[in-house]
Structures are given as structure tokens and as C-alpha cells.
N, C-alpha and C positions, 0 to 999 in steps of 0.2 A: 737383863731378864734371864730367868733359866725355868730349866725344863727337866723333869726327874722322868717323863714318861711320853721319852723320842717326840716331844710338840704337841702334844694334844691338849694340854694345857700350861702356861707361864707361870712365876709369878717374878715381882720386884724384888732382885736383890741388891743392894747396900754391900759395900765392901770396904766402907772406912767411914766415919763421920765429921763435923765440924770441914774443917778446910780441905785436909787430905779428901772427904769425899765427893768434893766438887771436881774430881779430875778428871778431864779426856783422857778414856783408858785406849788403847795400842793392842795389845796383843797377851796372850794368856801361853804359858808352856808350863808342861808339866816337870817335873824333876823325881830325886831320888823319894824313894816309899809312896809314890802317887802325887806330892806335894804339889799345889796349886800355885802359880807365879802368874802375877799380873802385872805390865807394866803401863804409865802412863805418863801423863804432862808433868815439867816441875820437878823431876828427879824423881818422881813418882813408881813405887815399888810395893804392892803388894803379896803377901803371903799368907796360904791355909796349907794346915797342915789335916782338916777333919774332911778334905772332899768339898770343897768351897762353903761348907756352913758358915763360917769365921773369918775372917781376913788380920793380922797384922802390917801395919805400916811397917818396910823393913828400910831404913836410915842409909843413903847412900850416899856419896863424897861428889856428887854431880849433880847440880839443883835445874839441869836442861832435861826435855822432854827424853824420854827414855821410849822407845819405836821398837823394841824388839829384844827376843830374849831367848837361850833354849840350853840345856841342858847336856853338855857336852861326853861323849862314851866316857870319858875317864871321872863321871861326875862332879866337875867342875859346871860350873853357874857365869854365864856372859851375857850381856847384856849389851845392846849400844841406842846409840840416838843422834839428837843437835850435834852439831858441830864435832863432827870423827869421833866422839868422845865412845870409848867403848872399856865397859867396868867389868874385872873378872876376878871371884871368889873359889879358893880351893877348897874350903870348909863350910859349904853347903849353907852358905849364904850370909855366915856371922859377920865376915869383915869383906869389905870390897876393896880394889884397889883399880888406878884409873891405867887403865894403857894405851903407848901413843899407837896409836893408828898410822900416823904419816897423814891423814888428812883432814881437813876443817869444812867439809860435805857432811852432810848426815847420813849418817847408817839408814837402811830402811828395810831390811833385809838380810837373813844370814839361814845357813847351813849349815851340817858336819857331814863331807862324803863319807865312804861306806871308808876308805882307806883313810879318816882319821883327821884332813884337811879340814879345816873351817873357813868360810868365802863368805865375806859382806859385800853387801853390795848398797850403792845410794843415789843420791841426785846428784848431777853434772858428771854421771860416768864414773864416779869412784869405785872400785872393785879393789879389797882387801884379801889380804891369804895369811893366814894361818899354821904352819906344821907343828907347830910346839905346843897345842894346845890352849891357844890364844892369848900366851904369856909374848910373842912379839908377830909382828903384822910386816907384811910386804903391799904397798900401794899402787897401783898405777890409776891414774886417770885416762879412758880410753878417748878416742879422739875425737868420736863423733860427741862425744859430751853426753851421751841419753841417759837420763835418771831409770833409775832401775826400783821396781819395786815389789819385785816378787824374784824368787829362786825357787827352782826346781832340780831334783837328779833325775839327769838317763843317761844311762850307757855308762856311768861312772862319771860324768863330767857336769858342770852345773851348769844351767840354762836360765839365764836372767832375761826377764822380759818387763814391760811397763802397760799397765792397765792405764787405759785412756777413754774419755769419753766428752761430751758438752759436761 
């Protein structure tokens, strides 16, 4: 659904047809010149470039659910999901490429601190790090194992926590 005037009224939007638009979408981030990014189930990657009027399907190297995405200071493009898999593009989205992670947890979550760092975080405790820009990852699996499904910054430091409920 969306909304041109802060909720006062919806309407249905469509952002792929045929098969691609049957997908569980995930999460939306914005990128360079306003550009729209949606990701979802199935390797599923959408992109507008006109302000969400339009969507293209953008073709990526990983046919697993794709959970999260955002648009890194040095405009580079990351995305991750299923199984550690986490895809990163230096040219604004044309080609992707897969990087190891160090884990086979799902992403569900990620950040860029103020100072540059990138932290994913997923189920069964996975917490990833970043310095280079997301071209290589450092893993540890913490002990208590708690899925993490949100990140936050304060103070400089990320703060992972998990939304629960029945």
C-alpha cells in the first residue's frame, strides 16, 4: 500500500508482475539520487528509480530470501538474507557479487555506525563486522544463541535486540 499524503488516504501498489510479483517483500532502503530498493523472498530485488511509481526486477546471483538491504556511506549497495549469504555491488546495483560471511544463520538485520563499521546481525546469535566496506566480514556466534532482529545506534555502539510476542 502507499500513501502520497502522510495516511489519509492508500492506494494498491504493484511493484513487479507475473511470478516476481507474488513475493514476500522484507524491507525497502533508499540509495544514491533517492532510488527506491526493495527486497524480498526468492532472491527477490526490486528497484525505482522515479519515487516508487515503477519498480524493475534487479537479477541477483542468490535465489534465497533476501531480509535486508541499505545503502552504505561510500555508496556501495549490501544486501543479505537465508543462509549468511550477504551480496555486495560497487556500481550502484548493476552486478552483485556473493560475500562469505563466515556464517550459514540468516542476516536479519544490519547497520553502518557513524565511524564506517557495518554489523549484521541474525538468528541463533550471529553478529557480523564489517571495516572494509563489506567486501570481507568477521563472525562470531554469541553464546546465549538469541536471534537478533533489529539494530540500533547509541552512544556509537549498536544495540541488537529481538521483538517477541504469542
Amino acid at each position: 500500500m502507499e500513501t502520497r499524503d502522510g495516511g489519509r488516504s492508500w492506494r494498491e501498489l504493484s511493484i513487479s508482475k507475473g511470478e516476481q510479483g507474488d513475493r514476500h517483500l522484507y524491507d525497502i532502503f533508499v540509495g544514491a539520487n533517492s532510488d527506491i530498493r526493495v527486497t524480498a523472498e526468492a532472491g527477490g530485488l526490486f528497484h525505482s528509480v522515479d519515487g516508487g511509481d515503477t519498480f524493475t526486477t534487479v537479477k541477483l546471483p542468490y535465489k534465497g530470501s533476501i531480509w535486508g538491504g541499505l545503502t552504505l556511506k561510500n555508496g556501495s549497495l549490501i544486501v543479505w538474507g537465508m543462509r549468511g549469504h550477504v551480496l555486495l555491488s560497487v556500481d550502484q546495483g548493476s552486478s552483485w557479487r556473493d560475500v562469505q560471511s563466515g556464517s550459514e544463520e540468516a542476516f536479519t538485520a544490519g547497520i553502518q555506525m557513524p565511524d564506517g563499521e557495518l554489523v549484521l546481525v541474525g538468528l541463533g546469535g550471529v553478529v557480523s563486522r564489517s571495516r572494509d566496506g563489506g567486501h570481507t566480514f568477521s563472525t562470531q556466534t554469541q553464546p546465549e544463541r538469541q536471534s537478533y532482529t533489529a539494530l540500533v545506534a547509541t552512544d556509537g555502539a549498536p544495540q541488537s535486540f529481538t521483538l517477541t510476542g504469542l
